[in-house]
Structures are given as C-alpha cells and as structure tokens.
N, C-alpha and C positions, 0 to 999 in steps of 0.2 A: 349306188352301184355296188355289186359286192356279186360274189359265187360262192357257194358251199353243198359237198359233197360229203355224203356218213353211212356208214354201215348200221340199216336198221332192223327190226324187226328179226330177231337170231340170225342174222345173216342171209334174211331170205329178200332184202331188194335194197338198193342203194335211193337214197334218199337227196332228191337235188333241186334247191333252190336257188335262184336267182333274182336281180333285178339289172334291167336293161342299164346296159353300157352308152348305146349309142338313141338317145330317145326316139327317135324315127324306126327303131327296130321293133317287130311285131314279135320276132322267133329269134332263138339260140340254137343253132347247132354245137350240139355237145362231142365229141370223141373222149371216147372211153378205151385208153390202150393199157392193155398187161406189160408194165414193164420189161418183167422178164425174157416174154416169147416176142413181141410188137405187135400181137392181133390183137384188134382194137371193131368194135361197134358203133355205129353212130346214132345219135338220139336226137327230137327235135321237142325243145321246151316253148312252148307258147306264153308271151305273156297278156297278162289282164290290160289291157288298153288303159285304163283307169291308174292304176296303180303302179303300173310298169314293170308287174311281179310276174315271177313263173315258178313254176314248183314241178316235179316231173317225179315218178319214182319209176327205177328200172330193178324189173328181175333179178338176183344173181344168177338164176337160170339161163338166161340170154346171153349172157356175160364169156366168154372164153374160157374160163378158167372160174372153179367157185371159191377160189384163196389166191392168195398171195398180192402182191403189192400195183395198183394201179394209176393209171395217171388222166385224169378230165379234164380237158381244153374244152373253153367255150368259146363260140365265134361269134360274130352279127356282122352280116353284110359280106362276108369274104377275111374280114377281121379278126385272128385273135387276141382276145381282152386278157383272158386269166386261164391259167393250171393250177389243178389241185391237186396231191395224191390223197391216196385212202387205200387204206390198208383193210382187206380181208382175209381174216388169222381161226376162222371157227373150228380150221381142222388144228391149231395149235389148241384153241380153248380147249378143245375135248382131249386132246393128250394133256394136259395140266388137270382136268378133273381125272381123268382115269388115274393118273400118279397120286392128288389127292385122296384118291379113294382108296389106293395102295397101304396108302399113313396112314387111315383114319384106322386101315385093319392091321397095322402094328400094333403089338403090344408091351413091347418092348424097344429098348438101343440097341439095335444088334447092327450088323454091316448093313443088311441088306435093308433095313428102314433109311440107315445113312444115306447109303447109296441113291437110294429114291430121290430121297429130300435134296441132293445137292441138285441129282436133274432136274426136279421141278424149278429148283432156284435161277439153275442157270438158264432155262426155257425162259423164268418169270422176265425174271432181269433184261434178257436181251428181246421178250416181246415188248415191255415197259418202255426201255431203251430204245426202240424203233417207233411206238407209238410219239414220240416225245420228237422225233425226226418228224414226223409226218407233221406234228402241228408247226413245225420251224419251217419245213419246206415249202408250206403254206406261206408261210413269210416273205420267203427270201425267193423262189423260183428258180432257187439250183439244184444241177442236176447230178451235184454232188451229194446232194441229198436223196436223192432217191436212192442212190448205189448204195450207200449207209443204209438206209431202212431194208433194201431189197437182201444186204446181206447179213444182216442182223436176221430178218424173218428166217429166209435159208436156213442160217446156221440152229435158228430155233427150231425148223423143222427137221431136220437133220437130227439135234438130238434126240427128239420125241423119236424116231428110228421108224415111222409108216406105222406107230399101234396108238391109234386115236383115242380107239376107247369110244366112239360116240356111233361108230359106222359112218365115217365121215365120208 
C-alpha cells in the first residue's frame, strides 16, 4: 500500500504512482488541489489487476496553476487512503539561475554582487527549507504543514520580485 506524487520531467507533468489500498479496488481517484486558490482537478489511476499497481502521469498543463504548492488525495471506493503534497517551484528555479548568472558576471566584491548573493541565499534557503516540509508532511498529514511550505514558497517568490529569468 503506499501513494507517491513528484514533479518530473522540468516541471512539464507530475508523476503518480500507487498501489491499491483496498484489494478489491480496480481504480483510484486522485484530487489534485492548489493549496493556495482550492481549485483542484480530478484524475483516475488504474491499476494492473496482477500487481495491484497504478502509475498515472498528469500534465502541469492541466493543472490550475503551473507553480506553487499542491495537495493529492487518493480515494478507492468513496474512501480516502492518503494526501500528499508536492511542490512546484520552476518559476522560483529560473529566478535562482538568472541571479546565478548575475554572479557568474561579477567580477568583483562590490555591493551589487553582495547584494545579489544574499537574495539568491535567501530564495535557496527558504526553497530548501519548504522542500524538507514537503517530505515531513508526507509523514505526518498536517496541515500545518502545508501553511509552512505554502509560505515559505510565497515568500521565496516574492523575493525573486516576477523576474524569472527563464520566461516562466
């Protein structure tokens, strides 16, 4: 028995496997909601009769929103077994390389390299620091957890200030 949900492929589809909760279960209905806004999609994971496995990948296309922090319940039968969240952060990755790349064109200690370098730190740290919630919340299935990671990303988006850097 188990659920697992990941951001694959550069952020272009989420990735979700299962195995049946309830053995007489053929299918999972999945809900997939944006923490943030509460619009959420629903998906249906089949499993392999044999094995009792399902495997499913969803668009980020489909999805509500193509960042920010998510939450995946699986059901069987009317049931729900398990929540997950997952975090998608592509538009924070690309404001952490564009800042990188700011560095790599210093040539000097001046302010404005300082300057850079602390935001990238503080970006790194608090997307680090939210990742490390996600795999706890996975744990524990609180939803105190989620508020922590949702506002950890925020404030990481927030500092990037809307300049990605990637065309995100």
């Amino acid at each position: 028995m188990g659920f697992q949900i990941r951001v694959a492929n550069s952020c272009k589809i989420l990735a979700i496997n299962g195995t049946y909760y309830d053995n007489t279960s053929t299918s999972a209905n999945i809900t997939i909601t944006h923490v943030d806004t509460g619009a959420s999609i629903p998906v249906v994971m089949t499993y392999n009769i044999t094995t009792g496995k399902g495997m499913i990948v969803v668009p980020v296309a489909n999805l509500p929103f193509s960042n920010g922090l998510y939450k995946a319940c699986l059901s069987e039968q009317g049931i729900e077994y398990s929540c997950q969240p997952v975090l998608i952060h592509c538009d924070i990755d690309c404001c952490l390389t564009k800042l990188t790349n700011e560095l790599i064109d210093c040539s000097c200690d001046c302010a404005r390299c300082s300057k850079t370098l602390a935001k990238a730190q503080k970006i790194y740290l608090l997307l680090e620091s939210a990742a490390s919630a996600v795999e706890i919340a996975a744990d524990t299935q609180s939803d105190a957890y989620y508020q922590d990671i949702l506002s950890k990303y925020k404030k990481a988006r927030e500092i990037c200030d809307n300049n990605c850097g990637c065309d995100c």
